[in-house]
N, C-alpha and C positions, 0 to 999 in steps of 0.2 A: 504493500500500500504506500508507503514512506518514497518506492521508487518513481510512482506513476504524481503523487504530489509533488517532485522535484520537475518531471515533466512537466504537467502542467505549470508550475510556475515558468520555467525556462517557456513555454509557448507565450506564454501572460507578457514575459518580458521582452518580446519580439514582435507583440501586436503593433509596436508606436512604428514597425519600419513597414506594415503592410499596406499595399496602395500601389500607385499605376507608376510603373518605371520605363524608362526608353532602355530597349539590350542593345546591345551590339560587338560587333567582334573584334577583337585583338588577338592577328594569328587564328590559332588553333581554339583561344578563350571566351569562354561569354563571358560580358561584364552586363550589367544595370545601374541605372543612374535615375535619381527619384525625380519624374516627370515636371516637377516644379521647380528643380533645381536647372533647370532648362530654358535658354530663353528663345532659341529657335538651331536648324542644322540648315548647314549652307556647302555648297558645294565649295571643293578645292581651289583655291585662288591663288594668285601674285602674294608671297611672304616676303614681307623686307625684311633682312637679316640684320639685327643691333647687332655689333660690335659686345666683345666681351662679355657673352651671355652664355652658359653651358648652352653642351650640344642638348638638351632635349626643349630648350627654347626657342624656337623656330624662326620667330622674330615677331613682327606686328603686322594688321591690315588695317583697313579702311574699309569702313562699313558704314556707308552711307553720312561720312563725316566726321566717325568717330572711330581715331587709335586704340585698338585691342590686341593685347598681347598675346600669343598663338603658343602652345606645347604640343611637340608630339609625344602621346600618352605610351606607344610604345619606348621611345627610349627613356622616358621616366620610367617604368618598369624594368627596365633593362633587359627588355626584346631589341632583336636586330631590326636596324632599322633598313626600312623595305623603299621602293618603290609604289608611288602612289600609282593606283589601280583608277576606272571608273568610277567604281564603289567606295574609295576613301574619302571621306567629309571631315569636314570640321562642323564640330558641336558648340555651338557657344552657350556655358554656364556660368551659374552665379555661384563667386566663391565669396567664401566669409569667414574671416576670421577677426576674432575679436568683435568691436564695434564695426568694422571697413569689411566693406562688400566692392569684389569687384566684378564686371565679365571680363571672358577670358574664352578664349578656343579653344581646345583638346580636337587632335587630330588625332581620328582612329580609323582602322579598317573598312568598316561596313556596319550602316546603322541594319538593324535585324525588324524591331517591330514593339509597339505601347504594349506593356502584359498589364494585367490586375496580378497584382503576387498578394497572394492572404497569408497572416501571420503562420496560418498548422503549414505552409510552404518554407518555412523561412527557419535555419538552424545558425546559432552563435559562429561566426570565425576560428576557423582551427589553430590553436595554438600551436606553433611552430620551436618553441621554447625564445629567450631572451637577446637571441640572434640574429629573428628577422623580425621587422617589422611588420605588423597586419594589421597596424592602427587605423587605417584609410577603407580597411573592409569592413561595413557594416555588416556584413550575414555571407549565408547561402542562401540560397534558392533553387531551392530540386523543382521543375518543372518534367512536363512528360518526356522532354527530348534532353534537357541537360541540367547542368548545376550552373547555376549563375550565379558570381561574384556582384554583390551587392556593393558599390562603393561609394563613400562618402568621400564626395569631390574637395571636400573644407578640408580634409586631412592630408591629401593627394601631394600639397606641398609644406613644407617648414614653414615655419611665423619668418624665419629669415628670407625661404623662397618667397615667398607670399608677397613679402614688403621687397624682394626688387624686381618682382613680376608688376605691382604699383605704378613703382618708377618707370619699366618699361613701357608702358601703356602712355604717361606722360605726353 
């Protein structure tokens, strides 16, 4: 009895990430990304490349007026990075840390499709021991076709990344 009570709470504690997610692929990966943390996908464009920026900083565009900073979410990960296909986009989302929110592009593979993910779908991030980092994944997500990395885009960079992804944008 004592087991199935630990369950359920561990579901209880998972209901706050269930709701509509945009997936999409990185590589071989599903990831999700929570539909509000979205502000629209746009196809591949012209990247100006800043000066002095790690390589998974892409550089900035122009989006109808407005400087936004661009990452490829594969080499944040430390996927090889590819050549852009048809199918690769840039997503622009809203990051926040602290009180400052910014948008910002993530270029990845191939947007996949809007899911409803419900909390009994949604298990805690696998502890990896004190080595790696999984701060950025909120959950899994076993769907009928695969397991989807649920990822909290706020975490995605350091308070340091963050604030000179800011600047870049400038």
């Amino acid at each position: 009895m004592a087991n199935s009570e630990a369950e359920t709470t561990e579901q209880t504690d998972m209901s706050h990430l269930a709701g509509k997610y945009l997936t999409f692929k990185l590589g071989e990966e599903d990831y999700a990304l929570q539909i509000l943390k979205v502000q629209e996908i746009i196809e591949m464009q012209e990247i100006t490349k800043v000066p002095r920026t790690p390589e998974y900083v892409k550089g900035v565009i122009n989006l109808r007026g407005k400087v936004l900073p661009v990452i490829d979410l594969r080499l944040k990960f430390g996927l090889e990075q590819q050549e852009a296909t048809r199918n690769t986009c840039i997503i622009l989302v809203y990051v926040q840390s602290g009180d400052r929110t910014i948008t910002m592009g993530i270029i990845i593979d191939e947007v996949s499709e809007v899911l409803d993910i419900t909390s009994d779908q949604i298990e805690p991030a696998p502890s990896f021991g004190t080595q790696v980092d999984t701060s950025f994944i909120l959950g899994m997500a076993k769907t009928e076709e695969s397991v989807k990395m649920l990822l909290d885009i706020d975490m995605v960079l350091s308070e340091q990344e963050f604030s000179a992804l800011q600047d870049v944008g400038k």
